[in-house]
N, C-alpha and C positions, 0 to 999 in steps of 0.2 A: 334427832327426834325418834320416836318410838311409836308403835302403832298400840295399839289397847291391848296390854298385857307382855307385852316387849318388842320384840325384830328389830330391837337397835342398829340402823348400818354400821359395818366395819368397814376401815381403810375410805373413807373417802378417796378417790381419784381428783388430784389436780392435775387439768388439764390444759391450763395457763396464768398468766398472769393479766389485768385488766387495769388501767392505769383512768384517772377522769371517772366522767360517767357515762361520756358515750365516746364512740371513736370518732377519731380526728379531733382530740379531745377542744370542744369552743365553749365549754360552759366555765370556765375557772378554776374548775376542778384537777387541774394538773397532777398535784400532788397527793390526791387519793389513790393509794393504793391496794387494792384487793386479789386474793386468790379466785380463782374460776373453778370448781369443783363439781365433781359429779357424785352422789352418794354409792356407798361401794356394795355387796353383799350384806344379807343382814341374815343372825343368826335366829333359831329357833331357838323359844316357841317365839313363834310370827305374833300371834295373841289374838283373840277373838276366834273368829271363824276362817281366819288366813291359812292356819293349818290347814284345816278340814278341805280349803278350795285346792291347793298346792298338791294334797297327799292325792286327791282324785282323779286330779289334772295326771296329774305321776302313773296314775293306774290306768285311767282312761288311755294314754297315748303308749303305755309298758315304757319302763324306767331306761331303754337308750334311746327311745324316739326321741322323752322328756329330755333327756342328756343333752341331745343334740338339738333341739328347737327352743329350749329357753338357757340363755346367756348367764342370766342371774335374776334371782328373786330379791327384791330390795321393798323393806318397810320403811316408808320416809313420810312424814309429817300425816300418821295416821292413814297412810295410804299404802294397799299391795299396787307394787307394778311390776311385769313378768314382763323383763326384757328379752325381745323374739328376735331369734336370728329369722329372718325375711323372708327366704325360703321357706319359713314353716309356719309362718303367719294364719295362711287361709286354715292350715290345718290344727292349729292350735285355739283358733275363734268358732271352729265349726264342732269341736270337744265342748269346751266352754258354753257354747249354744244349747248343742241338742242334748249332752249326757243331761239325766232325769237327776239328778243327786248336783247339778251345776246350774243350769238353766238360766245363763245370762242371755237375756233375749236377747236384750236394748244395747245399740252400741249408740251413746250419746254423742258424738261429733270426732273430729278428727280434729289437735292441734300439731303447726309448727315446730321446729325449735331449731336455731342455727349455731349451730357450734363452731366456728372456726376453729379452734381449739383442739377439739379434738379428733385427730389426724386419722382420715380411714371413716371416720363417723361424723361428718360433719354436718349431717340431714337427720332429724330424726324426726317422728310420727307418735303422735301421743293417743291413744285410744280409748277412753273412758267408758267401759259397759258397767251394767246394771240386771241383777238378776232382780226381775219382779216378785217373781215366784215366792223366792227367800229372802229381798228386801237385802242385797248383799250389790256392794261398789268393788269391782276394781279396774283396773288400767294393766293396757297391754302398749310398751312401748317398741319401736322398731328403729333402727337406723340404716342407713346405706351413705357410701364416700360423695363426695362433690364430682367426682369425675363419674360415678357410676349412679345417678340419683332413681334408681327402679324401688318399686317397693308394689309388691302384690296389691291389687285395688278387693277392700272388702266389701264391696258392689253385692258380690253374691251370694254374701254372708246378709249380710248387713243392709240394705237396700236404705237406710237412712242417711249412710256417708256420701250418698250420691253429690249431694252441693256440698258438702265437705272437702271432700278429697280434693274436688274441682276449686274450690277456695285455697287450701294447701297446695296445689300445685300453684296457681296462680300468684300467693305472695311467694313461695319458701322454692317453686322450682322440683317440687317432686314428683315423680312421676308415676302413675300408680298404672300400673301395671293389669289392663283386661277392664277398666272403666268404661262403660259403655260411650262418653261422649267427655271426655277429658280436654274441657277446652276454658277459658279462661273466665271467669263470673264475676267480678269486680273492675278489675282493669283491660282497657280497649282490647281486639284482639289481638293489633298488632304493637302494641305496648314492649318495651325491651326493658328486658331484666325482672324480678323477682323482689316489691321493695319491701319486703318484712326482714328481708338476707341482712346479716351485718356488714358485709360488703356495700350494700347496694349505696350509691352515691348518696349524700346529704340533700342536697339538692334546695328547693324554695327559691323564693318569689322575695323581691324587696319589701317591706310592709312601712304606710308612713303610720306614726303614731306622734301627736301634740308638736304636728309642724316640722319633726326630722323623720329622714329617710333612713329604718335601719335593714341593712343590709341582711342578705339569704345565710342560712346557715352557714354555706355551704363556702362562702367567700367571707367570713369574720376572722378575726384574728386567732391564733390558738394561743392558750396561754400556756404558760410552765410555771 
């Protein structure tokens, strides 16, 4: 995909292979086969006003701080997202925010994303802000490993991701790092496990329907 005027990603990243349609494959889908990808770099022109936000970002922060806090710039299905290494999060949202030529106030919510897949990054954090000012969308994505799940809380930025974050840690397990009250908002407190995770067991309850008893996901057959 391309955003308005080009940023085509390059190199796609496959970062496995996915078999069915869900895992512990029970729906029949055995033999669907698909690649699991990540969209890779994308080249300029970005298109629109993606340049103009990147080249500012690049000034505001001087070109190795930029080096070193965003990963890569990816234009995917009309969307910028500026992959933040973690460490530089707060400081790459608080640029974004207050410079007067950027002025993304609004951070609209925090989502999920479970990667098993891909190794080292298997937690990521999706960020969607909004510049009022200029009527301008982008996303700032972030990851951290399964063994190491910290990721900066933008509480201080942001004071909207406050039930966000707390929903993202609660299904996905992350942990946001300086949140003022990071405790669990959907599921009991003492609830185990994290169920938006790919991992997280199938699980369910027997349901009757028209007289038979059908069984929990989680005990049906798999098929191949």
């Amino acid at each position: 995909m391309s955003g308005p005027g080009g940023g085509t990603p390059e190199n796609p990243e496959v970062i496995g292979v996915r078999r069915g349609m869900f895992g512990g494959d029970t729906s029949g889908y055995g033999r669907l086969v698909r690649t699991v990808t990540l969209p890779g770099d994308s080249q300029r022109p970005f298109g629109g006003y993606f340049d103009a936000v990147v080249d500012r970002l690049a000034e505001v922060l001087g070109a190795d701080a930029f080096a070193a806090a965003v990963r890569r710039v990816v234009v995917h299905r009309d969307q910028l997202v500026l992959d933040v290494v973690r460490e530089h999060l707060r400081t790459v949202a608080r640029a974004l925010r207050d410079d007067p030529e950027l002025r993304f106030e609004l951070c609209c919510g925090v989502s999920g994303v479970h990667y098993p897949e891909d190794a080292g990054r298997e937690l990521h954090a999706f960020y969607p802000l909004m510049s009022i000012t200029y009527n301008r969308r982008i996303a700032l994505e972030v990851a951290c490993p399964d063994t190491d799940p910290h990721i900066p809380s933008l509480f201080g930025v942001y004071p909207t991701c406050d039930w966000h974050e707390r929903e993202t840690y609660d299904f996905f397990g992350i942990i946001f790092d300086g949140h003022p009250g990071l405790t669990r908002i959907a599921m009991p407190d003492d609830w185990t496990g994290h169920p938006q995770r790919k991992d997280y067991p199938l699980g369910g309850v027997p349901v009757e329907f028209n007289g038979a008893q059908i069984p929990p996901p989680d005990t049906r057959r798999s098929y191949s």
